[in-house]
C-alpha positions as CSV (number, residue, x, y, z in Angstrom):
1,X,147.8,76.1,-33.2
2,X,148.1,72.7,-33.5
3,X,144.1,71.0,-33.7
4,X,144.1,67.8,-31.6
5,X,142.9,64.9,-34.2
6,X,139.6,63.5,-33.8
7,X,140.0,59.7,-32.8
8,X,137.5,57.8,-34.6
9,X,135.0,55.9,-32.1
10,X,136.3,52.5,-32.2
11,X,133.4,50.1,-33.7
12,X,132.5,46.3,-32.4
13,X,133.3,44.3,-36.0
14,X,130.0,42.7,-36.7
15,X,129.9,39.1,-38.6
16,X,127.8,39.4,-42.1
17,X,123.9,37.7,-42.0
18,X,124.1,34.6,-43.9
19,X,120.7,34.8,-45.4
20,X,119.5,35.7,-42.4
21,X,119.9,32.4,-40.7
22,X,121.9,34.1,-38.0
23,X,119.0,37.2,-37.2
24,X,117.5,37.1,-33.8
25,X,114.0,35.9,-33.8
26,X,111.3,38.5,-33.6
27,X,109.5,39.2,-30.2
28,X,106.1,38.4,-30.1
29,X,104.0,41.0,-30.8
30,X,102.2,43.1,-28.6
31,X,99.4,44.0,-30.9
32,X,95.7,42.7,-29.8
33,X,95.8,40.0,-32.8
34,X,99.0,38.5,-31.2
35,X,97.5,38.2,-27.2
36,X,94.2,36.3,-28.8
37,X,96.2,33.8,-31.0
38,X,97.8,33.0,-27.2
39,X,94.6,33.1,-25.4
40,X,92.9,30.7,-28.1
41,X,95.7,28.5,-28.1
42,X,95.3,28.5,-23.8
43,X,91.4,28.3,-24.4
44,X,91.8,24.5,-26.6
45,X,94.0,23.3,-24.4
46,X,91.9,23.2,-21.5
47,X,88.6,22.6,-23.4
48,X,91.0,19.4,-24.9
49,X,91.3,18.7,-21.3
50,X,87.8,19.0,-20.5
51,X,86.6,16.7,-22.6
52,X,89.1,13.7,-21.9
53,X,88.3,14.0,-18.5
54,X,84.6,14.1,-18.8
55,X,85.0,11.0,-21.4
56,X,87.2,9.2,-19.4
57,X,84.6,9.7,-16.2
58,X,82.2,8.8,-18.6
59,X,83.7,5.8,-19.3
60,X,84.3,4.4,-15.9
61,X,80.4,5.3,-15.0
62,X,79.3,3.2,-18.0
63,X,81.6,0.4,-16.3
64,X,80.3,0.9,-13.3
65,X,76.7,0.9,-14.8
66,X,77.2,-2.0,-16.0
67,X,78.8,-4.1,-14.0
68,X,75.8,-3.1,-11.1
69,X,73.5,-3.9,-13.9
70,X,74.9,-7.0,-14.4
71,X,75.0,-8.0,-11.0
72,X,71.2,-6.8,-10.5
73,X,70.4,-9.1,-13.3
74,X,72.8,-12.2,-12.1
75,X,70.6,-11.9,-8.8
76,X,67.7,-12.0,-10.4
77,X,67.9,-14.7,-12.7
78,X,68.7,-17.0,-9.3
79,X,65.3,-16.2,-8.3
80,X,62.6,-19.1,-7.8
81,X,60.2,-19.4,-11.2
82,X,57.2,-20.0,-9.1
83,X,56.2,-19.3,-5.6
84,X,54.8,-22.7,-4.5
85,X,57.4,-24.9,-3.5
86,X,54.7,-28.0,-3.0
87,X,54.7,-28.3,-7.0
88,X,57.2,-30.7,-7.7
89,X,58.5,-31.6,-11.4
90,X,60.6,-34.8,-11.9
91,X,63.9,-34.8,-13.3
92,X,66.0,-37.3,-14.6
93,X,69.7,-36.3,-15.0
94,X,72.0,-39.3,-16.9
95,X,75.6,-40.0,-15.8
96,X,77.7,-38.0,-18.0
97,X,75.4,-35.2,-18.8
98,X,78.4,-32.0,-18.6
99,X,77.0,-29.0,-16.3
100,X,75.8,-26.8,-19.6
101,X,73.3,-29.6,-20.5
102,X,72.3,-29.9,-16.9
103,X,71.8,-26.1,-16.9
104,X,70.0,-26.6,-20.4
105,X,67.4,-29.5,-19.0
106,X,66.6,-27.7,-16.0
107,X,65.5,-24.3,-18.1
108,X,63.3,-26.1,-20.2
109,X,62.1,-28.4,-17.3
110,X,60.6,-24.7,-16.3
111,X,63.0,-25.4,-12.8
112,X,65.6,-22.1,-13.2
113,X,65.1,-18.7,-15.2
114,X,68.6,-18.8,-16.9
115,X,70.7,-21.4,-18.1
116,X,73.5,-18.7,-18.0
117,X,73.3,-17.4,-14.5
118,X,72.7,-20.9,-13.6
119,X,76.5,-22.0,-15.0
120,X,77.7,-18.9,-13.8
121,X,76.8,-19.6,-10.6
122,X,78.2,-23.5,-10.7
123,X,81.4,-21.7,-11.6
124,X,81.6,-19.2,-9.6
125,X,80.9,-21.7,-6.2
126,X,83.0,-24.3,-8.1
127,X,80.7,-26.9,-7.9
128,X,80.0,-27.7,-11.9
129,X,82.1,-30.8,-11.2
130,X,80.3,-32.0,-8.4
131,X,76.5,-31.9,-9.6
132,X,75.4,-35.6,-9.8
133,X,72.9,-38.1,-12.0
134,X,70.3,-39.5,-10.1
135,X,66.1,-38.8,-10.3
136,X,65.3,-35.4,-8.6
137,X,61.4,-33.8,-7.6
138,X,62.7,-30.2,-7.8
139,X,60.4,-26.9,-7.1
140,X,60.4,-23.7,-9.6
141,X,59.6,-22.3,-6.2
142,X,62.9,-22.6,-4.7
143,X,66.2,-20.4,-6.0
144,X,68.9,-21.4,-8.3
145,X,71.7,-22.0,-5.6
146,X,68.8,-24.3,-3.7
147,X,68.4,-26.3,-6.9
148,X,72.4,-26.7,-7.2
149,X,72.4,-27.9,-3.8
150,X,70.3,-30.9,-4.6
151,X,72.3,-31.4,-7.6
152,X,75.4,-31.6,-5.3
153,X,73.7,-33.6,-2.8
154,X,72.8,-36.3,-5.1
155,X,70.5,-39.5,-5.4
156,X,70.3,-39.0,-1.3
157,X,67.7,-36.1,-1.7
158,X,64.0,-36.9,-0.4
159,X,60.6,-35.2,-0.8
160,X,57.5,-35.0,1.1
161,X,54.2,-35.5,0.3
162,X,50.9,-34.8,2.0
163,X,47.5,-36.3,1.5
164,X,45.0,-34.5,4.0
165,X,42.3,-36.2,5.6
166,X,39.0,-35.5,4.1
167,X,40.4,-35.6,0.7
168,X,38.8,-37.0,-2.2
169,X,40.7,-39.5,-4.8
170,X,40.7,-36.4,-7.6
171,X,42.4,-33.8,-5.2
172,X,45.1,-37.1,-4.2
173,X,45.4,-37.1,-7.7
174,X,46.3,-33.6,-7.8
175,X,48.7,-34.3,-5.0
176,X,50.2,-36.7,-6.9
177,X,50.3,-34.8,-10.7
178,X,51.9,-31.7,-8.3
179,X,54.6,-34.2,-6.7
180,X,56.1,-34.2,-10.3
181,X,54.4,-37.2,-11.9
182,X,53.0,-37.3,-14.7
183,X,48.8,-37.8,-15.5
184,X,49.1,-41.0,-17.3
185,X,51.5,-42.5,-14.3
186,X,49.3,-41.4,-11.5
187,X,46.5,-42.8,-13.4
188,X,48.3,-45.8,-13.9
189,X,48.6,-46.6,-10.4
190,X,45.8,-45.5,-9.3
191,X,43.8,-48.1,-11.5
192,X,46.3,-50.9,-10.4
193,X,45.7,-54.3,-8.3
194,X,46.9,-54.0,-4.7
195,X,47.4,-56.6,-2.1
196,X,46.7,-55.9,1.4
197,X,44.7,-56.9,4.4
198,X,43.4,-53.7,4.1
199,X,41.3,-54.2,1.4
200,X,39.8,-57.8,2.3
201,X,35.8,-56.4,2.2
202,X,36.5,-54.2,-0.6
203,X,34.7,-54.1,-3.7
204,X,36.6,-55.6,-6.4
205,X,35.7,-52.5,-9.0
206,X,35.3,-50.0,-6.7
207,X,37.9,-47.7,-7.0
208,X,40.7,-46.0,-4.1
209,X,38.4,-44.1,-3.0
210,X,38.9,-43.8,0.8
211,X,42.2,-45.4,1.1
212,X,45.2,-43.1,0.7
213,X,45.8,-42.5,4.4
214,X,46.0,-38.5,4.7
215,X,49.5,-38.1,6.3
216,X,52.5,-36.5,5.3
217,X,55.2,-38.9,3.7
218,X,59.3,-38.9,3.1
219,X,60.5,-40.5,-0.2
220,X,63.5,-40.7,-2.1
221,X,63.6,-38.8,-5.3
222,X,63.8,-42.3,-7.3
223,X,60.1,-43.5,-6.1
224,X,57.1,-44.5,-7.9
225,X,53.5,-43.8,-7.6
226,X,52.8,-47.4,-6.6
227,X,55.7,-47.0,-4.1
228,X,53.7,-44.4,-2.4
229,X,50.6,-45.5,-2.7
230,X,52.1,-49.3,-1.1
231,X,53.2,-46.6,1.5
232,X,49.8,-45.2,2.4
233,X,48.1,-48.2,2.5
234,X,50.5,-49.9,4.7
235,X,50.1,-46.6,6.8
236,X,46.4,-47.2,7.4
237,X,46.8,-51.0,8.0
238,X,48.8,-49.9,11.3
239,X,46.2,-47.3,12.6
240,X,43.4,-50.1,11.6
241,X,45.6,-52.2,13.8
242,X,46.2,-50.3,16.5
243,X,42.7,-48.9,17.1
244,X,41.3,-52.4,16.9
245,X,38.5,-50.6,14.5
246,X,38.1,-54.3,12.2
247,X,37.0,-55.3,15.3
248,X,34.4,-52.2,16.9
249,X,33.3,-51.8,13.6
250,X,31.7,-55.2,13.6
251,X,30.2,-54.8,17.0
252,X,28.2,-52.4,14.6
253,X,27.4,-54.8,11.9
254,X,29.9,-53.1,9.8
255,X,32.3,-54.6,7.9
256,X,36.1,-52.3,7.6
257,X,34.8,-51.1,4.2
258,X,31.4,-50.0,5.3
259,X,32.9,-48.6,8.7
260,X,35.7,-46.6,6.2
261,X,32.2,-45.1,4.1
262,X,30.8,-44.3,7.1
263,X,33.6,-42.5,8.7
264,X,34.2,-40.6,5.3
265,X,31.1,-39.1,5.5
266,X,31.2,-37.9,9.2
267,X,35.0,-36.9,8.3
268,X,33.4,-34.4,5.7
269,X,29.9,-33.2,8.0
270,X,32.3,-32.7,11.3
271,X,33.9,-29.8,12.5
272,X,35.2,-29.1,15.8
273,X,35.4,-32.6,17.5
274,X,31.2,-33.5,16.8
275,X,32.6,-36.9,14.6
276,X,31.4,-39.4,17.7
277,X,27.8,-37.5,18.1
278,X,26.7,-37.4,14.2
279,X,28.2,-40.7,14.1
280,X,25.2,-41.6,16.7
281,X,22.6,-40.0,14.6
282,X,24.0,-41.6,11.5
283,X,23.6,-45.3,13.3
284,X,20.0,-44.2,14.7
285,X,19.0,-43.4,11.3
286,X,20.0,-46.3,9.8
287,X,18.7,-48.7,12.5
288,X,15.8,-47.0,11.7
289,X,15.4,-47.5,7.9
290,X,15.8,-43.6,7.7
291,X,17.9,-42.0,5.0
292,X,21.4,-40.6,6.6
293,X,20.0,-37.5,5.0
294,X,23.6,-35.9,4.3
295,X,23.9,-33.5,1.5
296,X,28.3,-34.5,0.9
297,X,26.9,-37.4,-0.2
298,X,25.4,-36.3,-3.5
299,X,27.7,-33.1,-3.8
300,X,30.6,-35.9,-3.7
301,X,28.7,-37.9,-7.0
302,X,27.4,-34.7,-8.4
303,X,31.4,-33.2,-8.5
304,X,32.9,-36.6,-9.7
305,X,30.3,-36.8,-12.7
306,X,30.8,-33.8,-13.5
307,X,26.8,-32.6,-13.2
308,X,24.8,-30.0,-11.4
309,X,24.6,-30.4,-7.1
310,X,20.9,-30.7,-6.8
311,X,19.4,-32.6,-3.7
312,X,17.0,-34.8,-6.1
313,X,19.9,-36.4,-7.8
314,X,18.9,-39.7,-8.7
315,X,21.9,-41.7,-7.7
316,X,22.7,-44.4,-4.8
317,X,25.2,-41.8,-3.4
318,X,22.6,-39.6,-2.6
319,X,21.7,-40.2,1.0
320,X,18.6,-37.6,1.1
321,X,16.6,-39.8,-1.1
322,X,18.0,-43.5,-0.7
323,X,18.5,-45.1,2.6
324,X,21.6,-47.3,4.2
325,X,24.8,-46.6,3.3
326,X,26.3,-44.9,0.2
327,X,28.1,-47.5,-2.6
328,X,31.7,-46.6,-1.3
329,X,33.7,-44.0,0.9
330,X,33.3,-40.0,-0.2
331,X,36.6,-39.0,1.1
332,X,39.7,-40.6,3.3
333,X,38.6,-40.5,6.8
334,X,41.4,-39.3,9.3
335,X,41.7,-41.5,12.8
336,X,38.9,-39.5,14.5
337,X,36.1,-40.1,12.2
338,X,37.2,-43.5,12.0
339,X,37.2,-43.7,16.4
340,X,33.8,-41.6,16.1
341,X,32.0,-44.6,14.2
342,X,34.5,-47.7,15.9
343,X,33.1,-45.9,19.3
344,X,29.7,-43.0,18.9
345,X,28.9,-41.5,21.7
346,X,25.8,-42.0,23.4
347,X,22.3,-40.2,22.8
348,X,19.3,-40.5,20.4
349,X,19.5,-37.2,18.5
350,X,18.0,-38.0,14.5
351,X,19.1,-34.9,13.1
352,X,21.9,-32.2,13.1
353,X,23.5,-29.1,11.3
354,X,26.6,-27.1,11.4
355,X,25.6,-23.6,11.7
356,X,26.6,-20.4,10.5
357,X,29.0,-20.1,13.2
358,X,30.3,-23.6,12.7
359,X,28.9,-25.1,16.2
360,X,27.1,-28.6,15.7
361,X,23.2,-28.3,16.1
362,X,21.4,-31.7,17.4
363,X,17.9,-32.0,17.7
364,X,15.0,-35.0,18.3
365,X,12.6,-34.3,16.0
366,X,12.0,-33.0,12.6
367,X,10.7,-29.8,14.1
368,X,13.0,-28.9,16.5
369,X,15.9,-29.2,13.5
370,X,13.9,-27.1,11.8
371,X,13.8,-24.1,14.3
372,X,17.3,-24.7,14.2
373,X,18.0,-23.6,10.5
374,X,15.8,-20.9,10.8
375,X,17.9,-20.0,14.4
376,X,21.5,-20.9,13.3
377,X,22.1,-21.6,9.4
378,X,20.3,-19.0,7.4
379,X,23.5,-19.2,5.0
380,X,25.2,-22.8,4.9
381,X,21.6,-24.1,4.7
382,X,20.6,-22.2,2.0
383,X,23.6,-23.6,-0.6
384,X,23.3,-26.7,-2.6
């Protein structure tokens, strides 16, 4: 029998490995070492992740930080330096001066915290080209965009002034030192010659005490101390005018300087509208040779010389021991002390006392005022 051949199995030709270049790549392995190499790989990835995103939210709070940090500060550096705004300081700002040196000036004037926020500010309201030379009487007590504003508004900017009645020359002085002059300026013009009707019967070398009409004033930034004081003066000359009081106070036998020291002592012994009625006791006393008896009188000349209140003071100021009127005016009257002594009111009371509840006490006789301490000034009557 004839055996069928076997047909070999017919084989795909395969192309020879050159060095291996052409092998298929290896599978991953399965094996626990292979799945942690991935997992690691997965794990630094995110943590890589992580931490640029926490850096880069990092970042912008640190920007955010500061920028509301800065802005905290910006505000508060265009705070006021003081709190008063009746403390004035004079500034003199010359043409040409560029805004930095203005800012410069009015930090070392003690008018603005920060020469910085102070430019800052002129830039960022654009008005660094528009501040102005002139003489200022700026306040620490007002704010940084307040001050620029008076920068801006230039040589027409104005300040007030006050002078209360009842004052004494020191506290005008004071007045005056907190307006923004200087001591030696203020002292200068208060020592200085003035011309006026209204000091015709005064002393030559009696100083100006009694005669800086409390009132409040408008000036312009550029004025002097003489220019206010001129101001004052010419004030009082229209109320002396007007009220006729050159006039009543002669019906008294006063001349306008005695009838000013007069009225400066009931200005500082009145409260509550009692000026005309201790002005009638003060004109019975002296028509009778009595002593006025007031105790302002040597706490006034006690507090100027600089000694020790005590009722004995040997001095023509003190009223309690020497009688007729004191050498000059205590204090500037205001215009009812100087109606109370033009025109007293009628009676013949000798004696009188503010009480402990400030109500005027009158009495006839020496005993009758004193069953009045003992009944209404237990504490103002026992202080020098």
């Amino acid at each position: 029998m004839f055996r069928k051949a076997k047909i070999p199995e017919l084989v795909e030709p395969q192309e020879p490995l050159d060095n291996q270049e052409r092998a298929a790549p290896l599978p991953i392995s399965n094996t626990a070492s292979g799945l942690q190499l991935g997992k690691t790989r997965i794990k630094t990835s995110k943590k890589v992740k992580k931490i640029v995103l926490f850096s880069g939210l990092g970042l912008a709070l640190l920007i955010v930080l500061l920028a509301v940090g800065s802005f905290i500060w910006y505000q508060s550096q265009l705070r006021p330096v003081g709190s008063s705004k009746t403390v004035l300081i004079k500034v003199t700002i010359k043409s040409g001066t560029t805004p930095n040196a203005i800012g410069a000036q009015l930090k070392e004037s003690g008018i603005i915290r920060n020469q910085q926020a102070f430019s800052l500010y002129t830039r960022i309201t654009r008005t660094q080209n528009k501040l102005q030379a002139g003489t200022y009487r700026l306040s620490p007590g007002e704010t940084t965009p307040e001050i620029v504003k008076h920068l801006v508004d230039g040589n027409v900017d104005t300040f007030s002034i006050q002078f209360l009645p009842g004052a004494t020359l020191a506290e005008n002085r004071t007045v005056l030192i907190k307006a923004g002059y200087s001591s030696a300026e203020v002292d200068t013009a208060l020592s200085g010659v003035y011309t006026s009707p209204l000091f015709d019967t005064k002393p030559s070398r009696s100083d100006l005490e009694g005669y800086i009409y409390g009132e409040t004033y408008n000036f312009s930034s550029s004025a002097t101390v003489e220019d206010i004081l001129n101001r004052t003066f010419a004030q009082y000359e229209q109320v002396i005018q007007d009220n006729d009081l050159v006039a009543k106070f002669k019906s008294h036998g006063l001349t306008l300087y005695q009838g000013i020291t007069l009225a400066s002592i009931v200005q500082r012994e009145a409260v509550k509208g009692s000026e005309a009625q201790i002005a009638q006791v003060f004109y019975s006393r002296l028509a009778l040779n009595m002593p006025l008896g007031s105790d302002v009188t040597y706490q006034y000349i006690a507090d100027k010389t600089g000694v020790p209140r005590d009722p004995n003071l040997d001095s023509p100021y003190n009223t309690r021991i020497t009688t007729g009127l004191p050498p000059g005016p205590i204090s500037v009257p205001g215009l009812g002390s100087l109606e109370a002594v033009a025109s007293p009111a009628s009676g013949d009371y000798l004696y009188f006392l503010s009480g402990d509840d400030n109500v005027t006490y009158y009495a006839h006789t020496l005993s009758e005022h004193e069953a009045n301490i003992k009944a209404h000034c237990q504490i103002k009557c026992s202080t020098l």
